[in-house]
N, C-alpha and C positions, 0 to 999 in steps of 0.2 A: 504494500500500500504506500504511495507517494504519500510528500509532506500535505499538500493540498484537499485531499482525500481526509486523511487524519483529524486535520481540522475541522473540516464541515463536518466530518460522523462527530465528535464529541461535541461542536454548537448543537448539531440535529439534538443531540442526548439532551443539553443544558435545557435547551427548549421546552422542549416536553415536560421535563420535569417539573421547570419554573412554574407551567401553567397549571402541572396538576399540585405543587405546592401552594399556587395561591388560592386554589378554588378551595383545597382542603385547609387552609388558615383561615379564610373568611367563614367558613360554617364552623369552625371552632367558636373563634373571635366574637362573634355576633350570637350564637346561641349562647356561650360560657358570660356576655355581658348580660342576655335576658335573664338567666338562672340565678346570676351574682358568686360563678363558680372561679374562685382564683385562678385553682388548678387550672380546669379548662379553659382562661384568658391565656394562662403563660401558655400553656401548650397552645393555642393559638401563634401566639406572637411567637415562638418556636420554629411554628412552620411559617410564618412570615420569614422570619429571618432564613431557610431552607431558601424559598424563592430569592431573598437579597443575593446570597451565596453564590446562587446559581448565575445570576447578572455579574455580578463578581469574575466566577467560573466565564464566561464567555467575552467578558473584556480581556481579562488572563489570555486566553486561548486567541482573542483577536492578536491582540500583541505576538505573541508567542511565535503566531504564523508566518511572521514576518521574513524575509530573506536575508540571509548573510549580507552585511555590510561591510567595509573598510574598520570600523570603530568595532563592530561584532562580528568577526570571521568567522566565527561558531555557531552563528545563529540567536533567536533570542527565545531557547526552550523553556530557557528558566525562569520567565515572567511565566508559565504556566504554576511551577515552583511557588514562586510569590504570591499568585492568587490562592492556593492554597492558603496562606500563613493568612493570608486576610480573611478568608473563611474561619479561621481560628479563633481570629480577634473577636470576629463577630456573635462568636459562642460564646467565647467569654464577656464580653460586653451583653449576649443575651442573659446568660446565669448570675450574672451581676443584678439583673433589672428583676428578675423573677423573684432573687433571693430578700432586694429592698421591701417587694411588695406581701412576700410572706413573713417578714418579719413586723409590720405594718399590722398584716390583720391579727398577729397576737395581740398586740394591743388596742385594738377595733373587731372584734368577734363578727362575724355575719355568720347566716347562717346559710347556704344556696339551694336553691329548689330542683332538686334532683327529680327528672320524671324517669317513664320508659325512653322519651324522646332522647334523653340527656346521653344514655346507654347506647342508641341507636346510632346517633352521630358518631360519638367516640369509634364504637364498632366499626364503622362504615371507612371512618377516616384513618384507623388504624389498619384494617385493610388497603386502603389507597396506600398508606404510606409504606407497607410491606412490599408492596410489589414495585412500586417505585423504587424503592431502595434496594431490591434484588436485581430489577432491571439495569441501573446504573453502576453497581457493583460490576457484573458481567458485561457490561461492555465498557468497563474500564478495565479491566482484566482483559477484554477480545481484544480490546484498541492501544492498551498500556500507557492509556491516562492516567496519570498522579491525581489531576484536577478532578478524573469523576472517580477514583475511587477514595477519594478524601473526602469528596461530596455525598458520594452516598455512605459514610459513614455519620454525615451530617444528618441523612434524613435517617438513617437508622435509630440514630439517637430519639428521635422523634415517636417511633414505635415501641421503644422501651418508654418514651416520658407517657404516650398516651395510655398503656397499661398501666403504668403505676395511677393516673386518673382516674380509670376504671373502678381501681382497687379503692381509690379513697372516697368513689360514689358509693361503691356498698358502705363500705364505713361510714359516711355521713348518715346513707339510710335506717343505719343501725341506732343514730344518733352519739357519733362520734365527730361532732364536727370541726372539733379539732385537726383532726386526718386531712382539711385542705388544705391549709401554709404545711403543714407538715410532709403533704406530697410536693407541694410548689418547689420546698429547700430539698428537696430531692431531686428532683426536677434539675435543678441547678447546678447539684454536684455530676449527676450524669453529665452536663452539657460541658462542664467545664471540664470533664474527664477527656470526652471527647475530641475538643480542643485541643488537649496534652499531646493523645494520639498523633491529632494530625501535624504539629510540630515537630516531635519525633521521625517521622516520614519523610516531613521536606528537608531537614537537616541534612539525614542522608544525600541527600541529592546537593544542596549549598555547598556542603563539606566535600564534595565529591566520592564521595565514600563509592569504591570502587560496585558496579552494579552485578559483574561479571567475577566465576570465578575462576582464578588463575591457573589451577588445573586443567580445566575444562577449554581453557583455550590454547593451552599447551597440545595436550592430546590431538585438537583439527589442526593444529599447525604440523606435526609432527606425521601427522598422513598425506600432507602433501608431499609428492616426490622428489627429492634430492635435498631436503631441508630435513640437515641432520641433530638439530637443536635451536632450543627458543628460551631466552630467558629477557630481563627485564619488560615485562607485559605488565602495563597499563591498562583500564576500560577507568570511566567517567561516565558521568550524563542519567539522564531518566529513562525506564526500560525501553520506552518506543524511540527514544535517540540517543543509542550507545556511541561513544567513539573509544576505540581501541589503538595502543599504539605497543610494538613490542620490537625485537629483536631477532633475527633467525643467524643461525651460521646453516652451510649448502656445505652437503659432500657427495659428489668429489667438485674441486675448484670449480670453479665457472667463469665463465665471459663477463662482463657487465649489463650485457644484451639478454645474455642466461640467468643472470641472479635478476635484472629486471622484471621477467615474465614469472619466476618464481616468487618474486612478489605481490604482484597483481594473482597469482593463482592462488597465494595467503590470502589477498583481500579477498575474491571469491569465493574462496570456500570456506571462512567466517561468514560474512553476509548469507550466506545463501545457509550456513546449519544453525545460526544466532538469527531468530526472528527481533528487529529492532536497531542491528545496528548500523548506524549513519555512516560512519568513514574509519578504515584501518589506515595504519601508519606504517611500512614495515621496514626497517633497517636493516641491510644485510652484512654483518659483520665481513671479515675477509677470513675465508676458508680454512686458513692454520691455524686461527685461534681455537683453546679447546675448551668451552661454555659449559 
């Protein structure tokens, strides 16, 4: 799959989800304000913030698409990277707001009117957010988006916060109506959990933390013909755009003309067994050294 390709399949993804994030944050949002359900507001604003994420996610990916410049000869993958880390913020700044307003109603009690209808939504909407968040898992996985599988960790989150709503409608019904701010700051800690996760991930990638293991790239080089060792190998970058750079020594000697083509048959035959990588580097040592 071209770089061009790449891009439009994960805006396509962004999209879709944006639109079903917002439809399933307004029937939280608007039902949880008729009821007077904390829980059910934050988990609204929740998937609001799912949808922000995801505009987020596709200016990332507008950028990202961009082509190699003189200033970025490498391209620019890693504002993909960055929008990530912004989606993080956003969790945290969301569990930040959930946590003011449940700490608020210990000291202002309400009580919220939980019906069957109250059930239904949740249900509905937890549904919706299941399959959206399994959808954009797997095709960040198909596609080797960082940006939608950071994201659909986002709405996953949102499938954990709407059960725990669930759990504290029956508790209110029970007449424990304590159990709303009490799921809200729960609520909270998942989201900021979450956040952690997806910072952990983009690191990796900032840090360059090698993606590729060094073994394993040893082994394809080492099946190409007359390339009788490979050491100092490098990989970088995010799974859908690896760059590789390493070292081969050839036996027996070779031309310049010979050690050329056994180069370019290293780049080949990584790209073609490594789904994702952008560009090998290969250096070919001079023949009597012994690596």
């Amino acid at each position: 799959m071209n770089q061009q390709s790449y891009y439009s399949n994960v805006k396509r993804v962004l999209l879709i989800v944006l639109i079903l994030n917002i439809a399933v944050a307004l029937a939280k949002m608007i039902y949880g304000w008729m009821t007077n359900s904390l829980s059910m507001v934050s988990d609204g604003f929740h998937s609001l913030f799912d949808g922000t994420s995801n505009i987020i996610g596709i200016i990332g990916i507008t950028l990202a698409s961009r082509p190699p410049d003189k200033v970025h000869p490498y391209g620019h993958e890693k504002f993909e990277t960055f929008a990530s880390l912004g989606i993080a913020f956003l969790l945290f700044l969301t569990g930040f707001e959930i946590l003011q307003s449940a700490l608020g109603r210990f000291y202002n009690p309400e009580t919220p009117d939980i019906t069957l209808l109250s059930f239904l939504v949740m249900g509905i909407t937890l549904l919706i957010n299941l399959a959206v968040s399994q959808y954009e898992k797997n095709q960040g996985l198909k596609l080797g988006s960082s940006i939608l599988v950071a994201d659909s960790k986002h709405t996953r989150s949102d499938v954990y916060v709407s059960i725990a709503v669930i759990i504290g409608f029956v508790a209110i019904k029970l007449g424990f109506n304590i159990v709303d701010p009490i799921i809200a700051i729960v609520i909270a800690i998942l989201i900021a959990r979450m956040g952690i996760e997806i910072i952990k991930s983009s690191s990796t990638v900032l840090l360059d933390r090698a993606p590729l293991d060094e073994d394993t790239i040893r082994k394809i080089v080492l099946s190409v013909p007359k390339v009788k060792n490979s050491h100092k190998i490098r990989s970088r970058g995010i799974s859908s755009h690896i760059y590789v750079d390493l070292h081969v020594t050839l036996e027996p000697c070779s031309s310049a003309e010979e050690a050329h083509n056994v180069a370019h048959l290293v780049e080949n035959k990584l790209k073609s067994s490594i789904p994702g990588i952008e560009d090998v580097v290969v250096h070919v040592d001079p023949c009597e050294e012994d690596n």
